[in-house]
C-alpha positions in Angstrom: 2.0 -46.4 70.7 0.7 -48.9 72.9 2.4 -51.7 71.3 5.6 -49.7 71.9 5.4 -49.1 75.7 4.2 -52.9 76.1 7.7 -54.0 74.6 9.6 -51.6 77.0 7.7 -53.2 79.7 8.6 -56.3 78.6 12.2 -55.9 77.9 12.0 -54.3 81.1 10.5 -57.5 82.7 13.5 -59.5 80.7 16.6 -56.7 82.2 15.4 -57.6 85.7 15.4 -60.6 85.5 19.1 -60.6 83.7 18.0 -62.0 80.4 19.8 -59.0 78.2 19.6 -61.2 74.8 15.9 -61.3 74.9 16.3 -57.4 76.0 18.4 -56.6 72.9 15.8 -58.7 70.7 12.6 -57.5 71.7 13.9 -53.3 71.6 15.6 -54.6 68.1 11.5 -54.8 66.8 10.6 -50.8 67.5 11.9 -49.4 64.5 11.9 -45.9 63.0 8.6 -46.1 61.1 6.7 -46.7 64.4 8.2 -44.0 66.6 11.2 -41.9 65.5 11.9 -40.7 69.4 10.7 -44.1 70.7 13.2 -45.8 68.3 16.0 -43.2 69.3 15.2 -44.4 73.1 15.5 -48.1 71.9 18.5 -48.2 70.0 20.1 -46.5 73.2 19.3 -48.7 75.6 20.5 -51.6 73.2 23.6 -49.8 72.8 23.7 -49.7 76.5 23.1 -53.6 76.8 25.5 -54.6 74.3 28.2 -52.6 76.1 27.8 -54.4 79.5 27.8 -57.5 77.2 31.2 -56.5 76.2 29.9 -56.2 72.3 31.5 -52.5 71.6 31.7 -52.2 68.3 28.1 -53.5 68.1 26.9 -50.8 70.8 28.6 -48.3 69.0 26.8 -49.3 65.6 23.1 -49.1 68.2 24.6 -45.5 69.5 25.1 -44.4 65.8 21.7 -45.1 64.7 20.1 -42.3 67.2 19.8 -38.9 65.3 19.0 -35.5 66.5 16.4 -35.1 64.5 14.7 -38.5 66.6 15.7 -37.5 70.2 18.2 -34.5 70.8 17.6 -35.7 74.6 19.0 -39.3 73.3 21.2 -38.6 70.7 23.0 -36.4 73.2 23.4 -39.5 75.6 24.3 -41.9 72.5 27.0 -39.4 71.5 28.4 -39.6 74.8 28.1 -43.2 75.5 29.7 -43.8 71.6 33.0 -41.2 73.2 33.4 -43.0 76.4 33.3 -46.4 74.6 36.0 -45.3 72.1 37.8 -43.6 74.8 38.1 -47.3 76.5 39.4 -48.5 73.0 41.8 -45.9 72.8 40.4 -44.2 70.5 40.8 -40.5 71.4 40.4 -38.5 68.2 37.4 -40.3 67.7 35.8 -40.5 70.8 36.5 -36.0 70.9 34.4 -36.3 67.5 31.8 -37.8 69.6 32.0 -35.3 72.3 32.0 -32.4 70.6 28.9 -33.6 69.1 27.1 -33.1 71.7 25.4 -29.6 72.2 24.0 -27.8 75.2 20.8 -27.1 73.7 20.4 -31.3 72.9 20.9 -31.6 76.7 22.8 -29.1 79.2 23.4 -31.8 81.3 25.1 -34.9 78.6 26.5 -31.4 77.3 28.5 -30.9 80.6 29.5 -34.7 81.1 31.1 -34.2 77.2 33.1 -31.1 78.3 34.5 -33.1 81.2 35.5 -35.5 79.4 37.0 -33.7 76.2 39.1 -31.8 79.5 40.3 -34.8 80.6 41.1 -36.9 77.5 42.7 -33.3 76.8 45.0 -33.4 80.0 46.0 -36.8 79.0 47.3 -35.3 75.9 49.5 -32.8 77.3 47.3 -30.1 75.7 46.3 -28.0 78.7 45.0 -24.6 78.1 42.6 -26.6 75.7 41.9 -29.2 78.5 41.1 -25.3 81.0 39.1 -24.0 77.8 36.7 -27.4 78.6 36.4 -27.1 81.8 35.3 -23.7 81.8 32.5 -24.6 79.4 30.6 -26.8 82.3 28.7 -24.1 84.4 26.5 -24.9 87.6 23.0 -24.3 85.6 24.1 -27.6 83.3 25.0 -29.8 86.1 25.8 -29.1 89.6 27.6 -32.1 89.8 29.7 -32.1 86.7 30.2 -28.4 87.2 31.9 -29.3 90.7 34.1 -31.9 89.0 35.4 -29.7 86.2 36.2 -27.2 88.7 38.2 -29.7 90.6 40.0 -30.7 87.5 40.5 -27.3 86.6 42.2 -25.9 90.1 44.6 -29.2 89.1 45.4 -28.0 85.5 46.0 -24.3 86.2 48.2 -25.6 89.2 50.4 -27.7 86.8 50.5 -24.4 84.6 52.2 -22.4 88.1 48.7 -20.9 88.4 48.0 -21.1 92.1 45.9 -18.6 93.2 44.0 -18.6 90.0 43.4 -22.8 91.0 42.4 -22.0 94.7 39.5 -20.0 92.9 38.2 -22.9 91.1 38.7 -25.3 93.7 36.5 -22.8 95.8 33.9 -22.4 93.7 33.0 -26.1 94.8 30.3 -26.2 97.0 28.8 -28.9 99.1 25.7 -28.7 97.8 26.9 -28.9 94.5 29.1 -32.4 94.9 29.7 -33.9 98.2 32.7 -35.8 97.3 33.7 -33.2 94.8 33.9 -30.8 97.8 35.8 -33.0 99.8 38.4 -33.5 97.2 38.2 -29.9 96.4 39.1 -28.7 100.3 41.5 -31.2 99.6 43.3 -29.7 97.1 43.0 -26.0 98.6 45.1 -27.2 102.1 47.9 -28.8 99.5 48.0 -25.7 97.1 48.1 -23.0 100.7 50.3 -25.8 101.8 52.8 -25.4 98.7 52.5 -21.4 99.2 54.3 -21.9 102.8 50.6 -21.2 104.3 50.8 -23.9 106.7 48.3 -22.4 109.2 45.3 -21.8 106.8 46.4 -25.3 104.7 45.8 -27.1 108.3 42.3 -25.4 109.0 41.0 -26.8 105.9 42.0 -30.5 106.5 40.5 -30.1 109.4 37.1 -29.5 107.6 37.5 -32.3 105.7 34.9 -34.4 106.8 34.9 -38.1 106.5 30.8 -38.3 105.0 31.8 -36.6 102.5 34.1 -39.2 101.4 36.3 -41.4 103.9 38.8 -41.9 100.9 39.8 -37.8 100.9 39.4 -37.6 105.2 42.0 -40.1 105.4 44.3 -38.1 102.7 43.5 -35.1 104.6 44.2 -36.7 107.9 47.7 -37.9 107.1 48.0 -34.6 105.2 47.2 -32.9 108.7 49.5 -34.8 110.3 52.5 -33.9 107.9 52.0 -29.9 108.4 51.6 -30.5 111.9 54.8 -32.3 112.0 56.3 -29.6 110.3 55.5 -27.1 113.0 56.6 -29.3 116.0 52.9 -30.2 117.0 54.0 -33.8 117.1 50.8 -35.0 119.9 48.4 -33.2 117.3 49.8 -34.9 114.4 50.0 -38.5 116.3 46.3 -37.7 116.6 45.6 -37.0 113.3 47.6 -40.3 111.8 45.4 -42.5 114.8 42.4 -40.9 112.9 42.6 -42.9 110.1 41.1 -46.2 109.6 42.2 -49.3 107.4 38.1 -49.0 106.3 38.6 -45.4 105.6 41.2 -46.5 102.7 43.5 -49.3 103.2 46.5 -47.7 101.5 46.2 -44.5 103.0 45.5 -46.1 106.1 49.0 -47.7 105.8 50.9 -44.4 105.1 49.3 -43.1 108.3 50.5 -45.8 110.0 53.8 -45.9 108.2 53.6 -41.8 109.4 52.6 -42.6 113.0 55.1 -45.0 113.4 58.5 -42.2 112.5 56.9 -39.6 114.4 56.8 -41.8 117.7 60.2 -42.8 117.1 61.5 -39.5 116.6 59.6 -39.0 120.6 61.2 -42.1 121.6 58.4 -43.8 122.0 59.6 -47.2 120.2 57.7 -49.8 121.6 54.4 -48.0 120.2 56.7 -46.7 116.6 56.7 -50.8 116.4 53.4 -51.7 116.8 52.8 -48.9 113.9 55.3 -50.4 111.8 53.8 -54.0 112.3 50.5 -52.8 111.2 51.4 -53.0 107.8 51.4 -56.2 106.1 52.9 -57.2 102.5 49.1 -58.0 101.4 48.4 -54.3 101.7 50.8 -52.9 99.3 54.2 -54.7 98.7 56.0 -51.4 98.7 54.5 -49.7 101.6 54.9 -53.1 103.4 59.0 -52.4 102.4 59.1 -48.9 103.8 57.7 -50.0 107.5 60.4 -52.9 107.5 62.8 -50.7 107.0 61.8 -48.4 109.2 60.8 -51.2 111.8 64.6 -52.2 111.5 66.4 -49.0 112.2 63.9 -48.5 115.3 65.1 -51.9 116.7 68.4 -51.1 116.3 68.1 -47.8 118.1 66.7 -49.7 121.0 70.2 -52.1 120.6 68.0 -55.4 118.8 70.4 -55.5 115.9 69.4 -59.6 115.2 66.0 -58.6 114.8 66.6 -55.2 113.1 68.5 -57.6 110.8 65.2 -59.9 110.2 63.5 -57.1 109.5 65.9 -55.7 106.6 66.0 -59.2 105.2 62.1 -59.2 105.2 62.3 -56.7 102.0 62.7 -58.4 98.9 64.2 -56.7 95.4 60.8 -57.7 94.3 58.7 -55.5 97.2 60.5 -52.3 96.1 64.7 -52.2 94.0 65.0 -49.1 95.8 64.1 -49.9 98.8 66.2 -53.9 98.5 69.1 -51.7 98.3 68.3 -49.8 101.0 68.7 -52.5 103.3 71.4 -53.8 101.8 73.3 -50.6 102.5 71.8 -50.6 106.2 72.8 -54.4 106.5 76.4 -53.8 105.6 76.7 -51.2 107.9 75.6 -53.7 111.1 78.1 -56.7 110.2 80.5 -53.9 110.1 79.7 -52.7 113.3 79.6 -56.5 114.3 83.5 -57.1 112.2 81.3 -59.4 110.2 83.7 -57.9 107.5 82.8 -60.4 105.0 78.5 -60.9 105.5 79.2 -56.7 105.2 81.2 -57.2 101.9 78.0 -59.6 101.0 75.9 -56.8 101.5 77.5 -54.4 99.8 78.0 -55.8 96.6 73.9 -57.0 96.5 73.5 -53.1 95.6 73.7 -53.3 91.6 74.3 -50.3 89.7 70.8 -50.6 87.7 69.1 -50.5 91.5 70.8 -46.9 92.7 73.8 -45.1 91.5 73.5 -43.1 94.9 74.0 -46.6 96.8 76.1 -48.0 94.6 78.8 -45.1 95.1 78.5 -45.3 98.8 78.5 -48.9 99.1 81.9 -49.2 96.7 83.6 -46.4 99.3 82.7 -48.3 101.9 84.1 -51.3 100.1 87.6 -49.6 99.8 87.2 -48.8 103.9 86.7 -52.3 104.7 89.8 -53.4 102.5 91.5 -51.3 105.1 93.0 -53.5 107.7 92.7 -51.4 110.5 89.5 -50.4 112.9 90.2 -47.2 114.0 90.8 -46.1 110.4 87.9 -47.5 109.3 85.4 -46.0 111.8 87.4 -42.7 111.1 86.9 -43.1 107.6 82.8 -44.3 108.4 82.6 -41.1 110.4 83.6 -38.9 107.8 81.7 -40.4 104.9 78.7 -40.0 107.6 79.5 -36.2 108.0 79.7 -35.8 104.5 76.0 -37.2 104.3 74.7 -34.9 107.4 76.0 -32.0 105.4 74.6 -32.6 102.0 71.3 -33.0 104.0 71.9 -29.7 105.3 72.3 -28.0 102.2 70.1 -29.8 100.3 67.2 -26.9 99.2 63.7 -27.8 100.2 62.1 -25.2 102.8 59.0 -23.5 101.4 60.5 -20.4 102.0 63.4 -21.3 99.0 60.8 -22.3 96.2 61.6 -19.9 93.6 65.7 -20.2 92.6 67.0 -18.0 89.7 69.0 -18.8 87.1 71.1 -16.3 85.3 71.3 -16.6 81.2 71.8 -15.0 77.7 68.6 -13.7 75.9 69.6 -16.0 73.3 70.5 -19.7 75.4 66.5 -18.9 76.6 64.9 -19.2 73.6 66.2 -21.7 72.8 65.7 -23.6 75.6 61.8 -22.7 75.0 59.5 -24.2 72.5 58.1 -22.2 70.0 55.0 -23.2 68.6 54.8 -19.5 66.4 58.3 -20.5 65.0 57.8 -19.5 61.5 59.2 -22.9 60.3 56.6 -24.9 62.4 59.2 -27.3 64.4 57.0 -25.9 67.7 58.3 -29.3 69.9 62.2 -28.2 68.4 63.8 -26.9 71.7 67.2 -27.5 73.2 67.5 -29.2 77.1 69.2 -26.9 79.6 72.5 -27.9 80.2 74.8 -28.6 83.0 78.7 -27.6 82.3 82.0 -28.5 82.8 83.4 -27.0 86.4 86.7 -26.2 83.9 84.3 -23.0 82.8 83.7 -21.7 85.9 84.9 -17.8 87.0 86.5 -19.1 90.3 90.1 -20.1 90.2 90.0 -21.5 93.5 86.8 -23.8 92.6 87.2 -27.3 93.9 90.3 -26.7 95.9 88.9 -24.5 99.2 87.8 -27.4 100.7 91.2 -29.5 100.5 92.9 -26.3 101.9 90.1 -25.9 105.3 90.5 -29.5 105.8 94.5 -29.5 105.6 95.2 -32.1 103.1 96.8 -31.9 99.6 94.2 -31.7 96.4 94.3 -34.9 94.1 93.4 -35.0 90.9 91.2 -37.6 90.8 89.5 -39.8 87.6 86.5 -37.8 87.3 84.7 -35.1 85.6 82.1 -32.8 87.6 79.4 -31.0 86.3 77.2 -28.1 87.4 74.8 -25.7 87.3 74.4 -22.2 89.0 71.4 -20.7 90.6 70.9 -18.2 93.0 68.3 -16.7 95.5 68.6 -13.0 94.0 65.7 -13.0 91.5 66.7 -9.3 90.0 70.2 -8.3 91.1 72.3 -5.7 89.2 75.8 -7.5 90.1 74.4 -10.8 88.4 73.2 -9.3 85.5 76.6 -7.8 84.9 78.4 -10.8 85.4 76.4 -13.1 83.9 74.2 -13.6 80.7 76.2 -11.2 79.0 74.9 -11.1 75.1 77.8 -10.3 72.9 79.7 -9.9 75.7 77.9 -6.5 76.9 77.2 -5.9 80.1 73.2 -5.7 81.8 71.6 -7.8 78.8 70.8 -11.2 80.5 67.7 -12.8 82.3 67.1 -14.0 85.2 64.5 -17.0 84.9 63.1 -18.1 88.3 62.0 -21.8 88.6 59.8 -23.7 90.6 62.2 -25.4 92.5 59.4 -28.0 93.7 59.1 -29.3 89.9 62.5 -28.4 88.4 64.5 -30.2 91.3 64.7 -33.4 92.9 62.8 -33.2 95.9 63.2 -37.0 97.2 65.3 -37.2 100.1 66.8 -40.5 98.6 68.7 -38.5 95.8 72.1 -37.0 96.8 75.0 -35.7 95.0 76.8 -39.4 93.5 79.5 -40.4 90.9 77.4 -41.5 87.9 78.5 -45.2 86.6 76.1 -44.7 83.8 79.0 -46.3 81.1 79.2 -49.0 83.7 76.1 -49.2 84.1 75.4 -49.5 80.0 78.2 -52.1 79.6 76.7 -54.5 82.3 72.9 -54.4 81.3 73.6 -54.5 77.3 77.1 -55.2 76.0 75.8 -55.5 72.5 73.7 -52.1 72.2 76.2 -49.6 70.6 73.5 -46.7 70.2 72.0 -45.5 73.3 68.8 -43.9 72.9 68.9 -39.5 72.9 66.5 -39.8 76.4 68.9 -42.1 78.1 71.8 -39.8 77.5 69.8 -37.1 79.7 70.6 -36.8 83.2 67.5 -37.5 85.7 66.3 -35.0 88.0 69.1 -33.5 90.7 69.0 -32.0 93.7 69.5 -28.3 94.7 72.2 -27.4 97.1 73.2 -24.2 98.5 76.8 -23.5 98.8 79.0 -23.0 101.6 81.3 -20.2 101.6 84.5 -20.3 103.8 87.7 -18.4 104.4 90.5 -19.8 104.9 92.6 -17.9 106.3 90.0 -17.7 109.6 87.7 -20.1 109.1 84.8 -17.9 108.4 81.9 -20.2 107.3 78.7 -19.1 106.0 75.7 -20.5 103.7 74.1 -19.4 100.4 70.7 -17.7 101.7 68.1 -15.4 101.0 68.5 -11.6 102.0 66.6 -10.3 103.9 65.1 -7.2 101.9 63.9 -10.0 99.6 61.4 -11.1 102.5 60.5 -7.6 103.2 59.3 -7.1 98.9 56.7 -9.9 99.3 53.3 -9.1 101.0 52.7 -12.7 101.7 55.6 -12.7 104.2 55.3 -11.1 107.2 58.9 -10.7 110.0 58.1 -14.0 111.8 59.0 -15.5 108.8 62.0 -14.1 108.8 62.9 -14.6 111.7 62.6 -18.3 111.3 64.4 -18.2 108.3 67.2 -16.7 109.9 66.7 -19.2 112.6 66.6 -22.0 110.7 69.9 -21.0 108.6 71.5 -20.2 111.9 71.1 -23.5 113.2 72.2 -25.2 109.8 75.6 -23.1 109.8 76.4 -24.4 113.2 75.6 -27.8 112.2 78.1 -27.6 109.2 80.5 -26.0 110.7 80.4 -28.7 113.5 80.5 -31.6 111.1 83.4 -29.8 108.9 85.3 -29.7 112.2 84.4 -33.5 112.9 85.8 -34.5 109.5 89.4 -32.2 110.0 89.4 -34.2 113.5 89.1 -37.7 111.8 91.6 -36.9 108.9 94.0 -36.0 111.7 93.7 -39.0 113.2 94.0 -41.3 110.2 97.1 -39.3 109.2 98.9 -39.0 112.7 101.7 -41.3 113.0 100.2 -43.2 115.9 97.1 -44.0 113.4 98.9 -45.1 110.7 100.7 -47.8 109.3 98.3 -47.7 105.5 99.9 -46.2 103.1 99.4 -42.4 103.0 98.9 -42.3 99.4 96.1 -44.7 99.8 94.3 -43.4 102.4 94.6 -40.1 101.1 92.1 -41.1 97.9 90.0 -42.8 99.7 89.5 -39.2 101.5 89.3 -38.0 98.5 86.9 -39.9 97.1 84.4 -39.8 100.3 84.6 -36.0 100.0 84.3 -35.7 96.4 81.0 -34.8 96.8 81.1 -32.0 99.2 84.2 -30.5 96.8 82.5 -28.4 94.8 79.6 -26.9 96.6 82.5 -25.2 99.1 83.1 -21.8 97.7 85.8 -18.5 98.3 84.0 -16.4 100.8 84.7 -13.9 98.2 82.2 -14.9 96.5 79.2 -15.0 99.1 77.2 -11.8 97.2 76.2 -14.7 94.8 74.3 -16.7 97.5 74.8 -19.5 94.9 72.8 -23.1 94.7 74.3 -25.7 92.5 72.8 -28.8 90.9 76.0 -31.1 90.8 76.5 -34.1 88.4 80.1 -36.2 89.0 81.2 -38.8 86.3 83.3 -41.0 84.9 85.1 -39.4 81.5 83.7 -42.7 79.6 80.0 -41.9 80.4 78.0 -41.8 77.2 76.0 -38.4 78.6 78.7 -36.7 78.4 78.4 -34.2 75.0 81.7 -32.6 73.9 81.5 -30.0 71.4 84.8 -29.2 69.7 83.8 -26.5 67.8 82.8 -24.6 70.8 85.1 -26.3 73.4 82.3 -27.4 75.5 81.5 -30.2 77.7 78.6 -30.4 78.7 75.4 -33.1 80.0 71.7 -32.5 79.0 68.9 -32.5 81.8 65.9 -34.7 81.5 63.2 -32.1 83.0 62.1 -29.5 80.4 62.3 -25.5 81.0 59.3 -24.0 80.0 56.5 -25.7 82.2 58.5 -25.1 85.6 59.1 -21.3 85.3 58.0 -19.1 87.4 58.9 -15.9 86.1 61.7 -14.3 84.1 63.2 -10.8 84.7 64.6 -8.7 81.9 67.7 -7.0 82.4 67.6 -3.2 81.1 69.4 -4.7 77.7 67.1 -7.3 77.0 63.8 -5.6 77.1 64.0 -5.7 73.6 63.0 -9.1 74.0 60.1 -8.5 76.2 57.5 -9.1 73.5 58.7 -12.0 72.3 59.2 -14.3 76.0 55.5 -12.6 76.6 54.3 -14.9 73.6 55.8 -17.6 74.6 55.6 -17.3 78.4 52.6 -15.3 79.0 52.4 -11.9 80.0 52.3 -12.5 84.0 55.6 -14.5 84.2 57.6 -11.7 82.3 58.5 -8.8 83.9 61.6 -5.9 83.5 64.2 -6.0 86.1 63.7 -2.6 88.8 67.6 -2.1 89.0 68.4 1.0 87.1 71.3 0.8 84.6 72.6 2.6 81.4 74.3 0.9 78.9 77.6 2.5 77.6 77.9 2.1 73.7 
């Protein structure tokens, strides 16, 4: 025995002093015979060594050779070294083997670091109420410390399951005793999921306890966090402050943002002189993108203050390479200056640097504004500018994304749900078989008038135009009796649909960047690839769209009003109190006069392009140039008829060559397939009184809190 613990001294002696061969060689002479749990020890720390070396297949072979029956205390920590080194290979299956080897009674504490990591190799694999299942098997008595991690990872997995308030209660259970840094992270993640509920005031106490000991990393996320919701709630000097908090030795990326933050809040104040200063605090070595947004930003704050030659340099400062997104950007704003500057043809330049692969949304605005500048004269033009810029204000304005307007139903056959699901109980075992939810032809809609209201407010003729548009309907009455009799009708009866409610933060594009566009996707396939003939099934699905409500107008008067929550439904949830409300209905208020004030801006300008004094182009001409520019405003304008709907639409406008396009004959349907799946971004489903038959069945495949019977009463009539 003595023998033994003079070689560990020695190879200890050799480690120090960084000599690992002679380490590997002198713990490679205690075998079995001599000491089974001293040779366990051994053959760990060579496995140990030989990682570091970068030998892993050797380490693993060391790792192997420790039994239970030697050391439980150091097979449990070979088992766990043996997962995390196939992990790094790849090597998932195996490395879960290795995991689950691991026992609590070898070692509570290798035991809880196994758990952790089965959860996480789990998550990676999309398999999440076995990644939870983990998690839940760490406890504080194994590890406080891995017991503070798993419930961090565990608040995140519930929360991608739609499982808020069950995640606030594991990212609670996180003390600061338990995890320092786990705490911090955890308090991060409670202010973002309150934040995500619309409880702005509790989510900004907590970033405020955020403390930067704990971990400088999460302050400085929790800082710029603060300064968001702050923003939010007009407390511009208190979010300034919070942005100023942050440090580049805090996090140098976050750092950036806060900068990048700081710098569009004191431009919105006016304050541009300090806005630049922000903006020039960010440099290309920090983060090539980040470094793209402040230049862009930098250049529309010097143009404000009337430096267009420098906003200019600033624009050209972002490279396709920074950020394709944000090139095009730039290119766009670019264009617009030499217009403003009758640099017609630097602004034709511009315009056509946008390629189709970079943005469709650019794209189609930068080949309208192509068509303008063809236009030889200048009032026309900046007519025409004007109300292609109205159009944008107003999609901005509908465009769905107050806290308040998470949840958006979407009315549906019994039938078109399932299979819109997957079903892993399907007695033919295709579980991953499910169809993609489907945006239609406007051709189906119930509304004769659909697509023409806005040509008749605006006093110009309709044109049929070269395009095919696309939608989708969705409403803000979770559980209304007039939906369910219009809609989702099963064999054609009336009352036997659902109603499935979606996340609208997950199901939607959220980005500001995305608008409503004409798709050049069969353009856009001819140019990148004339040869491929066979375009891949994911390609054909349409990307993530934005929600808008619908306006809804008479025309006869001119009545205008917006697609909007009622109010009852704000008085049916106890997390809502009337000051809500009442800046709901503020908010809406202030929207409607906005559109209504932009609406009579664009009548104004079409009036002046078609007076006789305006125009010598030929009316014909102009005309679809009008056309286009409002194309996509034309079908989110509704009958005030129909206003009981308060209807959203996700709209998708394309050419009639584009490969996403799936006709089906059989069925006279046209239709396109949406990229982001169902099942993971519901929120709930309602049963109408004829489809609680079903109830069972979506509770197996839903779970039994998202599914719940509609509270309208109704009788069917046979």
């Amino acid at each position: 025995m003595n023998d033994i613990k003079q070689k560990f001294e020695e190879a200890k002696h050799f480690f120090d002093k960084g000599d690992l061969d002679k380490v590997v060689a002198i713990l490679s002479t205690i075998s079995q015979e001599d000491d089974v749990k001293q040779y366990a020890r051994a053959q760990l720390n060579i496995g140990i060594i030989l990682g570091k070396q970068g030998k892993v297949d050797e380490a693993i072979v060391a790792y192997r050779n420790v039994n239970r029956e030697d050391s439980v205390e150091s097979y449990a920590r070979a088992q766990l070294n043996i997962g995390i080194t196939l992990g790094e290979q790849g090597k998932v299956d195996e490395a879960l083997v290795a995991y689950r080897n691991v026992n609590r009674e070898d070692s509570a504490e290798q035991y809880a670091k196994a758990q952790l990591n089965i959860g996480i190799i789990l998550g990676e694999q999309g398999k999440i109420d076995e990644e939870i299942e983990a998690y839940y098997n760490v406890t504080r008595e194994d590890s406080a410390e891995q017991y503070a991690i798993a419930q961090v990872n565990l608040g995140i997995a519930l929360g991608k399951q739609g499982k808020v308030d069950q995640a606030l209660v594991a990212y609670r259970n996180v003390n600061r005793e338990d995890s320092a840094e786990a705490y911090v992270r955890a308090q991060l993640n409670v202010g973002i999921t309150l934040e995500k509920k619309g409880k702005v005031d509790e989510a900004i106490v907590v970033y405020r306890n955020v403390t930067r000991e704990g971990s400088a990393e999460q302050y400085a996320i929790a800082q710029v966090n603060l300064g968001i919701a702050l923003g939010k709630q007009g407390k511009v000097d208190e979010a300034i402050v919070a942005y100023r908090n942050v440090n580049r030795e805090d996090s140098a990326e976050v750092y950036v943002r806060a900068q990048i933050n700081l710098g569009i809040t004191l431009g919105e104040q006016g304050k541009f002189d300090e806005a630049i200063a922000a903006f020039n605090n960010v440099s290309r070595e920090d983060s090539t993108e980040l470094y793209a947004i402040a230049q862009v930003n930098l250049g529309i704050t010097l143009r404000k203050q009337g430096r267009g030659d420098e906003a200019i340099v600033a624009y050209r400062n972002v490279n396709r390479e920074d950020s394709a997104k944000l090139y095009v950007k730039v290119q766009f704003l670019l264009g617009l200056i030499f217009e403003s500057q009758d640099k017609l043809d630097e602004a034709r330049d511009a315009f056509n640097n946008i390629r189709l692969s970079d943005s469709v949304e650019l794209y189609t605005k930068a080949q309208v504004y192509l068509k303008v500048l063809n236009i030889g004269k200048k009032e026309i033009r900046i007519s025409l500018f004007n109300i292609h810029r109205c159009i944008d204000d107003i999609s901005s304005l509908l465009r769905i994304n107050n806290p308040s307007e998470v949840h958006i139903a979407h009315y549906t056959r019994p039938s078109t749900l399932f299979k819109l699901l997957p079903n892993e109980f399907s007695k033919d075992g295709k579980k991953d078989i499910f169809s993609r939810f489907r945006l239609s032809s406007i051709n189906g809609v119930n509304d004769p008038t659909e697509g023409k209201i806005l040509f008749q407010y605006l006093g110009i003729n309709e044109l049929e135009d070269s395009y095919i548009t696309f939608i989708s309907c969705f409403t803000f009455n979770h559980d209304s009796l007039n939906q369910f009799r219009l809609y989702g009708k099963e064999n054609n009866k009336e009352v036997t649909g659902v109603s499935t409610v979606f996340d609208g933060s997950k199901f939607f594009e959220q980005s500001l960047d995305k608008s409503i566009a004409l798709d050049y996707g069969s353009k856009l396939n001819k140019e990148t690839n004339d040869l491929q003939e066979d375009i891949e099934k994911e390609k054909r699905l349409v990307d993530k769209l934005p929600l808008y409500r619908c306006i809804y107008i008479d025309p006869e008067s001119d009545y205008l009003g917006l697609a909007r929550r009622e109010d009852i439904t704000f008085y049916r949830e106890k997390e809502t109190t009337k000051k809500d409300l009442q800046n709901y209905n503020r908010q809406l208020s202030e929207s409607n006069k906005q559109v209504t004030k932009r609406l009579k801006e664009i009548k104004f300008c079409i009036g002046k392009i078609l007076s006789k004094n305006a125009n010598k182009q030929n009316i014909d001409e102009l005309l679809e140039v009008i056309s286009e520019i409002i194309l996509p405003l034309r079908y989110l304008v509704k009958h005030v008829a129909f206003k009981e709907e308060q209807e959203c639409r996700m709209v998708y406008i394309s050419p009639l060559d584009n490969p996403k396009i799936i006709l089906d004959t059989e069925y006279n349907q046209t239709y396109v397939e949406y990229a982001v799946p169902v099942k993971e971004n519901i929120h709930r489903v309602y049963l109408s009184q004829g489809a609680n038959i079903y109830k069972e069945s979506f509770r197996i495949l839903l779970g039994e809190n998202k599914v719940k019977s509609s509270s309208n009463p109704f009788r069917n009539k046979d």
